[in-house]
C-alpha positions as CSV (number, residue, x, y, z in Angstrom):
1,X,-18.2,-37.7,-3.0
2,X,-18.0,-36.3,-6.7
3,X,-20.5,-36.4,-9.1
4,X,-20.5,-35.9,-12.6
5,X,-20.9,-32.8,-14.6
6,X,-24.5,-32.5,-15.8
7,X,-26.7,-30.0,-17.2
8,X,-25.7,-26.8,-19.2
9,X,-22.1,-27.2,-18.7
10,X,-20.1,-23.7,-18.3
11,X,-18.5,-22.4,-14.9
12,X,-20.2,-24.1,-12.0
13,X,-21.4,-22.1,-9.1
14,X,-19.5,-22.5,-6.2
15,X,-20.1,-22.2,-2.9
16,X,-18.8,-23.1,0.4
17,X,-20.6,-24.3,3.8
18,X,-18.7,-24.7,6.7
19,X,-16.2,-27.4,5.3
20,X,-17.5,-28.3,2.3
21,X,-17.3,-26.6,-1.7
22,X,-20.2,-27.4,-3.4
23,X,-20.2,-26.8,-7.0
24,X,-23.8,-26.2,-8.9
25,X,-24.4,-26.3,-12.7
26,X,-25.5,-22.3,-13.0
27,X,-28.6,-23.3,-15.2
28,X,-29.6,-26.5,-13.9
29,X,-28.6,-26.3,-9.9
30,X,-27.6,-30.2,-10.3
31,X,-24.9,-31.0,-7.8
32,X,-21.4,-31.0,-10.5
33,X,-19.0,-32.0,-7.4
34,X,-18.7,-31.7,-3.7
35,X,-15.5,-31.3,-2.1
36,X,-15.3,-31.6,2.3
37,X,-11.9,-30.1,3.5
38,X,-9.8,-31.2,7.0
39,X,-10.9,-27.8,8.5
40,X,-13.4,-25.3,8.3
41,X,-13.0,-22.9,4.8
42,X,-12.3,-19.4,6.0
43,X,-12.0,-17.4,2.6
44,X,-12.9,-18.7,-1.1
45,X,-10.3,-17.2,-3.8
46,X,-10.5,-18.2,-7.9
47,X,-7.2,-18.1,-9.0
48,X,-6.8,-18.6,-12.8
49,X,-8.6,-22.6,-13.3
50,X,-8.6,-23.3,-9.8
51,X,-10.2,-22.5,-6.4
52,X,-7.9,-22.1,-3.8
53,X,-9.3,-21.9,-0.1
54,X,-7.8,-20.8,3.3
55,X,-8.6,-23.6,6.2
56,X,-6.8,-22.1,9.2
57,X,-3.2,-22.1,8.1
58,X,-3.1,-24.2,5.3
59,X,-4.7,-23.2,1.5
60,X,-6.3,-26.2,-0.3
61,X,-6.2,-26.1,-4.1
62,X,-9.1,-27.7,-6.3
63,X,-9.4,-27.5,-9.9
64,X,-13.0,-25.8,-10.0
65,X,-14.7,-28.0,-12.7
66,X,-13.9,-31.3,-11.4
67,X,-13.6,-30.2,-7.8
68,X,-10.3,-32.7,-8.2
69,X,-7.8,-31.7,-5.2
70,X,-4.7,-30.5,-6.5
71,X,-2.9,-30.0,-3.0
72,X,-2.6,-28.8,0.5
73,X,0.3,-26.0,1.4
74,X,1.0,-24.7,4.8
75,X,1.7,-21.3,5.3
76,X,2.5,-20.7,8.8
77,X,0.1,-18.4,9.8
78,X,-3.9,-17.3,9.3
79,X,-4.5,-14.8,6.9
80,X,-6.8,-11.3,7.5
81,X,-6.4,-10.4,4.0
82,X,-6.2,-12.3,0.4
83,X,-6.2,-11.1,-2.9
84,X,-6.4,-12.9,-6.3
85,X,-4.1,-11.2,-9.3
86,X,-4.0,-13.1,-12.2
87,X,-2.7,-16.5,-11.7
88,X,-1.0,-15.5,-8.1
89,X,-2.7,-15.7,-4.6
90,X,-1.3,-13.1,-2.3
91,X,-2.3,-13.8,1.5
92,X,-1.3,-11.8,4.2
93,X,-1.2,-11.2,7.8
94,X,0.2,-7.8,9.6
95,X,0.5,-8.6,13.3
96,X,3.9,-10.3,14.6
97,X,4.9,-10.7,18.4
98,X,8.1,-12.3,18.4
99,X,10.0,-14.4,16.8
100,X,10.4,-14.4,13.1
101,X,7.2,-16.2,11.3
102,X,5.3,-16.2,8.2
103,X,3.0,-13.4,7.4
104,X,2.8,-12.8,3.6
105,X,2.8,-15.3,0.7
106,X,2.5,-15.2,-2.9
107,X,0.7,-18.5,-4.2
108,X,0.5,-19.8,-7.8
109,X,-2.7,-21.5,-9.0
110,X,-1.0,-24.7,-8.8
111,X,-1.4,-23.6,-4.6
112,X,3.2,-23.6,-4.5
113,X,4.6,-21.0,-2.9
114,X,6.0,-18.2,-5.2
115,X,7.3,-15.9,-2.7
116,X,6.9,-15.1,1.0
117,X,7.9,-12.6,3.8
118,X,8.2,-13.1,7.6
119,X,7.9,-10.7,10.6
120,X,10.1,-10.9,13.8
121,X,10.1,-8.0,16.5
122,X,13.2,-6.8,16.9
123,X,13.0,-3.8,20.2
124,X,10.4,-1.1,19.0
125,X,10.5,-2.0,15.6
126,X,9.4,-5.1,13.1
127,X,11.8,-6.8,10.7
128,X,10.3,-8.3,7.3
129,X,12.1,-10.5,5.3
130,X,10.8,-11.8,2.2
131,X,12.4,-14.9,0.9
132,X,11.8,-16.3,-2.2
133,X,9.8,-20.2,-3.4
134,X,13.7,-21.5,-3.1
135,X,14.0,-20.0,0.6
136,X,16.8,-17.6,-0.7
137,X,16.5,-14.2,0.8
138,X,15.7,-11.7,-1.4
139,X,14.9,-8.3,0.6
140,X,14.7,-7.1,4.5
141,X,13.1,-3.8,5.8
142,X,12.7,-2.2,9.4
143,X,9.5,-0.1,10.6
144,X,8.4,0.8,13.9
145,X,6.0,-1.7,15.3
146,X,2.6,-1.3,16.0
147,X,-1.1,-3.6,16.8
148,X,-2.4,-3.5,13.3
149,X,-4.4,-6.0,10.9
150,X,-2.8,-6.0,7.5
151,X,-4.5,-4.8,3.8
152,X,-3.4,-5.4,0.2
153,X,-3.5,-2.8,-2.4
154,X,-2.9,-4.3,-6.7
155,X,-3.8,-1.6,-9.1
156,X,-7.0,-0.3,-8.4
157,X,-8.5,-3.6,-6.1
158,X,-7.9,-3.1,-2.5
159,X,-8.5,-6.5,0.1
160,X,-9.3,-5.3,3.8
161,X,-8.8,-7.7,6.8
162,X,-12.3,-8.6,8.1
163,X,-11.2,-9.9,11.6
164,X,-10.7,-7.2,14.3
C-alpha cells in the first residue's frame, strides 16, 4: 500500500526489510510509501531518480519519491557485486561452470539493460562475451579459469562481493 507524501518533503529515507522498501519522511519519520517485492531484496542501489533493487535474479526499479514501480528485468544470474555510476547500474557475477550465461550487466535507471557479458568454460579457460542492449556482440576475451567471486573497480569506488 502507498501513502502519500507528508511532512518536510525532500529525499525520503529508505530502507528495506526482508521484502519490503519503506520510505520515511527524513524530518518527520511519517511513512511516504511502502513498496513489498516477489522475493526477498538482496542489495539496495540509487541510481539517478530511482531505486533499483536485486531480488535473486531479477532487479526491480521504483521511482524513490513515489515508490511507483517502474519495472522488473531479469538478468540471468545473482549478483556478488553492484555498483551505481551515474545513471548506470553495473551488476556482476565472476564464477561460471559451464555453459555460456549471464554474469555482468550494465542497467540504466529506467532498470533496461544497457550492456551485458556472459561466461562459458571452454577447457581450462573462461570465454566472456559481452553483447550489447540489442543482443549484437560487441567484444570476446579468453583467461584461464579459476573459483573466484567477482569485484568492480569505477574511478576511485571499488564494490567487493560480500558472499563467500
Amino acid at each position: 500500500m502507498n501513502y502519500p507524501q507528508s511532512g518536510a518533503g525532500g529525499e525520503p529515507v529508505i530502507i528495506c526489510m526482508g521484502r519490503v522498501l519503506v520510505a520515511f519522511d527524513a524530518a518527520t519519520g511519517v511513512v511516504r510509501w511502502n513498496h513489498v517485492a516477489a522475493a526477498t531484496i538482496l542489495r539496495l542501489f540509487r541510481v539517478g531518480a530511482r531505486v533499483l533493487a536485486t531480488t535473486g535474479e531479477s532487479v526491480i526499479c521504483v521511482e524513490a519519491t513515489t515508490g511507483q514501480l517502474v519495472g522488473t528485468v531479469q538478468l540471468g544470474f545473482q549478483p556478488d557485486a553492484g555498483l551505481a555510476i551515474g545513471t548506470d547500474l553495473i551488476l556482476s557475477s565472476g564464477t561460471s561452470s559451464g555453459s555460456e550465461s549471464p554474469r555482468v550487466a550494465c542497467l540504466g535507471s529506467d532498470g533496461s539493460i544497457k550492456w551485458r557479458a556472459t561466461i562459458a568454460a571452454a577447457g581450462p579457460e573462461n570465454v566472456l562475451r559481452v553483447y550489447g542492449g540489442d543482443n549484437s556482440r560487441r567484444s570476446e576475451i579468453r583467461y584461464p579459469r579459476t573459483g573466484y567471486n567477482s569485484g568492480i573497480l569505477f574511478g576511485a569506488t571499488v564494490a567487493q562481493p560480500d558472499r563467500e
